[in-house]
N, C-alpha and C positions, 0 to 999 in steps of 0.2 A: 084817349090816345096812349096812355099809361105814359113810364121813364123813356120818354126819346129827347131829343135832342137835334134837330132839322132831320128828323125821320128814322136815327140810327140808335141804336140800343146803346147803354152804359160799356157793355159788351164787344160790340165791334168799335167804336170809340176806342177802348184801351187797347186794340188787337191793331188798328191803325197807328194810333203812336208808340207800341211798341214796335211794331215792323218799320214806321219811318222815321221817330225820333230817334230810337237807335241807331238805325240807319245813317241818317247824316251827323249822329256823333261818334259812328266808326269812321268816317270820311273824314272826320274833324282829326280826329287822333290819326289818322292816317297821314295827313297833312301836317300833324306834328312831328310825328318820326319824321316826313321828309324834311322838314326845316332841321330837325336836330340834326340828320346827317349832313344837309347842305352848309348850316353853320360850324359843323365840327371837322367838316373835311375829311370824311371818312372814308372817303373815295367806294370805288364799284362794290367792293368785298365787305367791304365796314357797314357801308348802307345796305347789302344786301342780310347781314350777320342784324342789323337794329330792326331791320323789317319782318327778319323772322322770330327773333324773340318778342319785342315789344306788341305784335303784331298774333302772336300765338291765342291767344284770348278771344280775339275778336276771330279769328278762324274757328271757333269751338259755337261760339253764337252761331254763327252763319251754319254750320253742319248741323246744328241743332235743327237752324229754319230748314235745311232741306233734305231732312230725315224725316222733318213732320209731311213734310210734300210731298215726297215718294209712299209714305204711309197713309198719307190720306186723314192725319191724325186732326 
């Protein structure tokens, strides 16, 4: 049966937690900017201003994943 794991290669394994653990620890930090704004009162501008900085990073991931999807990579 060689290296599987309930039928799935070592290979899509890591290709799965990287596309969903990432995933729900972009959500996670996503969730954190919103408490930081919630609990600093940074009203509409201020939250909008933490979302795009803090938040710039994890927008470079995500264009990543769908640059490989448009290419088929």
């Amino acid at each position: 049966m060689g290296n599987t794991l309930f039928g799935y290669t070592e290979g899509q394994i890591a290709q799965f937690g990287l596309t969903f653990g990432v995933g729900a620890f972009i959500l996670y930090m996503l969730f954190i900017v919103f408490n930081l704004a919630r609990e600093s009162k940074a009203g509409k501008f201020g939250t909008f201003v933490l979302f795009l900085v803090l938040s710039f990073g994890m927008l470079g991931f995500l264009a990543k994943n769908l640059i490989q999807w448009v290419l088929g990579i």
